[in-house]
N, C-alpha and C positions, 0 to 999 in steps of 0.2 A: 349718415349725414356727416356733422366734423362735430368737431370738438366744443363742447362750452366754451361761452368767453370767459367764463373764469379760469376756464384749463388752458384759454389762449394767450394770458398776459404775462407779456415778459415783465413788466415793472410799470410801475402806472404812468398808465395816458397810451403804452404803448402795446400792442399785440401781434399776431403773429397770425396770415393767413394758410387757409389751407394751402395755398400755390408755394408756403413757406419767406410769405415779403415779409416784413414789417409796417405797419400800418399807426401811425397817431390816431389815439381816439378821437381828437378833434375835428382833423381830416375826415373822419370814416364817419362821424357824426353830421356833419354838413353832405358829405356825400347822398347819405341819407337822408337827410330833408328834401335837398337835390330832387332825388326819386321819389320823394313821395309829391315834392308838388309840381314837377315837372315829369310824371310819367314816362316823358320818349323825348328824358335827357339820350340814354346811350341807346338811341336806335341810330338805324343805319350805319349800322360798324363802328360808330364809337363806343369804346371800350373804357376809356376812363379819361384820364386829364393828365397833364405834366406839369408840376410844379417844379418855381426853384426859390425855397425859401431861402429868405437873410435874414441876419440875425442884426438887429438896432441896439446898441445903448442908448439910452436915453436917460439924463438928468434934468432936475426942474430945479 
């Protein structure tokens, strides 16, 4: 199979897939909710999603 996720993390929050991507755990966490309550999120050829995060400052 692949590797533990403990043998997977580069530095926390962040790991590393077998395909060799980088992955946030956050991302990969929701991903996973994703599938668990939505089953046949990725049917019919969808394979994942494309993000493009920005980064906020924010002061209060």
């Amino acid at each position: 199979q692949g590797k533990s996720p403990a043998r997977r993390r580069i530095k926390r929050g962040l790991y590393r897939s077998d395909t060799n991507r980088l992955i946030n755990a956050d991302i990969n966490a929701a991903l996973q909710i994703l599938k668990k309550v939505v089953p046949t999120a990725y049917a019919n050829g969808i394979e994942g999603i494309g993000l493009s995060p920005i980064k906020l400052n924010l002061s209060f």
